[in-house]
N, C-alpha and C positions, 0 to 999 in steps of 0.2 A: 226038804231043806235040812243041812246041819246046823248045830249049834253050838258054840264056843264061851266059855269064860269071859266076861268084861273086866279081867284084871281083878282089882278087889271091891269092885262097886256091886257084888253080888247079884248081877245080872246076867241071864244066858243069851248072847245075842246071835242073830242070822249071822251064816258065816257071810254071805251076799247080801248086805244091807243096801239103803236107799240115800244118797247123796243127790239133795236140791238145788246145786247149784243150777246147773243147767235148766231146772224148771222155773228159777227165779233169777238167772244173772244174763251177764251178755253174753247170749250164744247167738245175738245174731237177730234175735226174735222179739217181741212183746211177751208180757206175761199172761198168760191163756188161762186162765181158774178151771176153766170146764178139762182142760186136759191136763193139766196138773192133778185136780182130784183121778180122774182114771187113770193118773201112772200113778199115783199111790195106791189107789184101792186095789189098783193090779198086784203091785207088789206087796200089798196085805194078802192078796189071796192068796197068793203062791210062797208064802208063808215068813216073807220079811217081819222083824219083830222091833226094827232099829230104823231111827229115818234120822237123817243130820241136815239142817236147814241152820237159818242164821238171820238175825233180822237184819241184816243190808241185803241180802236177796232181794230183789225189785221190790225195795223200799219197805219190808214188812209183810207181801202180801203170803209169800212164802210160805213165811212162820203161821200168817190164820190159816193159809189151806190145810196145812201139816195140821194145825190146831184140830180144825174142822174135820177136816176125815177121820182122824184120827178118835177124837170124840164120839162121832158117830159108829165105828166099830164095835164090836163085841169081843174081840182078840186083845191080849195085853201088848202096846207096842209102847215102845219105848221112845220117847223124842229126844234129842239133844240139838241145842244150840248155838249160837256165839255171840259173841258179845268184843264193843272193841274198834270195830272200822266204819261204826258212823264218825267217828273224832274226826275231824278235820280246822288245820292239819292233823297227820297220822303221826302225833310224834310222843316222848315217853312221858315228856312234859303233862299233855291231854291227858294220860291215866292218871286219873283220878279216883279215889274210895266212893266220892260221894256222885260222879257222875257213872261206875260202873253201877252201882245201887242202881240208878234209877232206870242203867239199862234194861236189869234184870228183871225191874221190876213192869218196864215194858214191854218186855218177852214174854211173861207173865200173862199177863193182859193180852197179847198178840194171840198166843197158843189158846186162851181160855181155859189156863189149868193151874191149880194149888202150888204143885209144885213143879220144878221142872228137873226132868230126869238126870239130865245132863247138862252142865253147861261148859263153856269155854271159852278161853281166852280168847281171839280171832285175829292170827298172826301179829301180836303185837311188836315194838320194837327192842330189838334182844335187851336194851336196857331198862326194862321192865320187868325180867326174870330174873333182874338182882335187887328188888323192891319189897321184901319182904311184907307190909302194908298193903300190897295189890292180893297178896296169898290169903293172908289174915281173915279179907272181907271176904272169901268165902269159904274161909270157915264160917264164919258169923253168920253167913245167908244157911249154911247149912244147918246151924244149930235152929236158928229160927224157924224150918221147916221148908225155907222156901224152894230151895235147891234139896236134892237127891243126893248129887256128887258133880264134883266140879274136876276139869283139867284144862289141856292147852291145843289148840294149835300152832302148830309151827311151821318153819321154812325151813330153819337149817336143825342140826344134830347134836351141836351146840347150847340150840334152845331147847333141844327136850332133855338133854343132860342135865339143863339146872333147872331146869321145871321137875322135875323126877325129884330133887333134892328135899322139896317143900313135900313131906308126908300125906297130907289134903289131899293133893293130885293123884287121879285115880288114872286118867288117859292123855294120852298125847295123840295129835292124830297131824299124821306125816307122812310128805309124798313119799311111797314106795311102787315100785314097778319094776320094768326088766331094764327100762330108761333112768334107774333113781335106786342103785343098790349099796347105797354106804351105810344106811339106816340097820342093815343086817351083821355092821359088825359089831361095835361095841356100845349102842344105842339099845341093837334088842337083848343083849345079855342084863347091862343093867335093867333096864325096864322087867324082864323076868325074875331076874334078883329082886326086885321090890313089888313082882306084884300087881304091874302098871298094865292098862290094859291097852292095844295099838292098834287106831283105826288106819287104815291104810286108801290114803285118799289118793282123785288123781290117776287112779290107777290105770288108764288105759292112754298116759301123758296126752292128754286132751286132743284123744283120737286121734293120734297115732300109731298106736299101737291095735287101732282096728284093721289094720290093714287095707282101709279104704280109699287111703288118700295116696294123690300122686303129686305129680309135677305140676300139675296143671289145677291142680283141686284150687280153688277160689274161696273165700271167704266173707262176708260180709261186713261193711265198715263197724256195726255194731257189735263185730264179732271179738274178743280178747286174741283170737289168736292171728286176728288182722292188724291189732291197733298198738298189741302188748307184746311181741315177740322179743323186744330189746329193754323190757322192762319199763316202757313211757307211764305204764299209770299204775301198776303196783309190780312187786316180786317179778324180776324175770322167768325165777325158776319154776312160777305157774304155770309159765304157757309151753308147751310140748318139754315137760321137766327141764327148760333152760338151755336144751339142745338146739344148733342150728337145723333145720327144717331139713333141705336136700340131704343132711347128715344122716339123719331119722328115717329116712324114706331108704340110704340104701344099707343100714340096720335092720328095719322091715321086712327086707328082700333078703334080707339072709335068714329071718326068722323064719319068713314066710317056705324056702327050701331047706328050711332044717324040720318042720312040722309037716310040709306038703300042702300045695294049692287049693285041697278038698278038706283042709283044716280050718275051725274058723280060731284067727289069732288071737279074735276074742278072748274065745274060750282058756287056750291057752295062757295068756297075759293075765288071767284072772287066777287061772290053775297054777302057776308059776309063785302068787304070791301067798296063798294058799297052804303053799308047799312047806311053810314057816309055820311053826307051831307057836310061836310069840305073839303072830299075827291075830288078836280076835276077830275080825271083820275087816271085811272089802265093801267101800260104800262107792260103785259106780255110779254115776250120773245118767239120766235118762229123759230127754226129750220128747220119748215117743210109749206107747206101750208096748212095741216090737222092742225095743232096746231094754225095757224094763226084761222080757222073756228073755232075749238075747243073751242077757248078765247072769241070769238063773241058770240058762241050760248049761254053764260051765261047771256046775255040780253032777251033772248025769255022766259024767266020764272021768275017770282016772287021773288021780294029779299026777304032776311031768316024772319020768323016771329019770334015775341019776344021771344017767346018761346025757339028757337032754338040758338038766341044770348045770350041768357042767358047759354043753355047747351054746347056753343064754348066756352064760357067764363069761364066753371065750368072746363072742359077737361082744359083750357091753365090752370089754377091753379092749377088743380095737378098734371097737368104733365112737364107744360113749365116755369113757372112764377117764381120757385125758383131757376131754372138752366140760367135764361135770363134776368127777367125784370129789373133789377139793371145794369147790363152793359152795356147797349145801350138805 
């Protein structure tokens, strides 16, 4: 495993970190405890030090497994979480000083730990990162002990621009992939200007960029990328970064003949974002413990040469860049 800078939160994190959506949100499935602990303690062995969960993960339970395994360890891992989209509604009204307090202070509680490493805003609504009062508190959580270091996530580039502005804010964490490349122009120069450190979620546009999937691939009604592809129940641009599907599939197919059939695009899609030195950490998602391996072996082999960033870059332009890069 490498290790990268967290910006100025003084922590060195896995360059391949662990993203729990998938082991606590709708991919589809119930929330499994017994298989969520073994894809975390997988990716403790194999030497992740970074895990990002969220208490609306299937209701909380997420954040105790995180808690739980992670307690039980002997390695120093690092947890971050969010805070934010239990409000319902989701609007900017809902943020409130006195109900994130007691988010935090139930993430707390959830994890079973003093402090928490990380925490984050959880896509709020961009009129919320012009609240200075929403910043304040955590500062305040942080003088108190309770918090580590606090930042944001976000949806668009927009929001992390004036989230960057607030000193506090240590990380932003924003879709980037070969599907989601606006983030790499004037988003990561500032954020290395100040320092900020960039978890790069999403990243494999919620498998699509496994190269697994075709025309025919099916989905589950529980599944987000069944139910959410036009944005019905949050962000469109979560679900395959906001691209139409058949779009995506024959973007795929170009990557897939610009890397070779006996490549896995995995690998590459992972190697790709990597390739950014802005970038601290890639937090893939993992439903399985082969997926957890899977995300890791993108480290045994060489990130893309120029050559190849150049021809990802040519593929997003005409296939991705007129349908995406303007609205997020």
């Amino acid at each position: 495993m490498n290790y990268r800078d967290l910006g100025k939160t003084g922590l060195r994190v896995s360059e391949i970190s662990l993203g729990t959506w998938q082991v606590g949100g709708k991919w589809g499935s119930e929330f499994n405890e017994k298989n969520a602990e073994e894809i975390i303690n997988k990716a403790i062995d194999l030497g992740v030090n970074f895990i990002d969960t969220a208490d609306v993960y299937s209701d909380k339970l997420s954040e105790k497994t995180v808690g739980k395994v992670v307690r039980s360890r002997s390695e120093e891992v690092y947890i971050a979480t969010k805070c934010g989209r239990q409000l319902n509604p989701h609007t900017n009204a809902a943020y409130q000083v006195n109900v994130l307090r007691k988010f935090v202070e139930d993430s707390l509680s959830n994890l079973g730990v003093e402090r928490i490493d990380l925490i984050q805003l959880h896509c709020p609504p961009t009129e919320v990162y012009y609240r200075p009062e929403i910043f304040a508190l955590f500062d305040d959580l942080t003088k108190e002990g309770k918090i580590r270091n606090y930042g944001v996530s976000v949806e668009k580039v927009e929001e992390a621009l004036k989230a960057i502005e607030y000193p506090g804010v240590s990380t932003v964490q924003i879709i980037f992939n070969m599907f989601r490349q606006r983030p790499a122009e004037l988003f990561f120069k500032q954020a290395k200007n100040k320092n900020v450190g960039i978890l790069a979620r999403v990243p494999l546009a919620s498998g699509l960029l496994t190269g697994k999937f075709g025309i025919n691939t099916t989905f589950s009604k529980e599944d987000h990328r069944f139910f959410n592809r036009e944005g019905a129940a949050f962000d469109k641009g979560e679900t395959f970064s906001g691209i139409d599907y058949n779009l995506g599939l024959k973007a795929v197919n170009e990557l897939k003949l610009l890397f070779g059939e006996d490549q896995s695009l995995v690998e590459k899609a992972l190697q790709w974002i990597l390739s950014f030195d802005e970038v601290s950490c890639v937090i893939p998602g993992a439903s399985t413990v082969s997926q957890v391996i899977s995300n890791i072996e993108a480290l045994e082999t060489d990130l893309l040469s120029k050559e190849e960033m150049q021809k990802v870059k040519d593929i997003y332009t005409k296939y991705i860049k007129p349908e995406v890069h303007h609205l997020w």
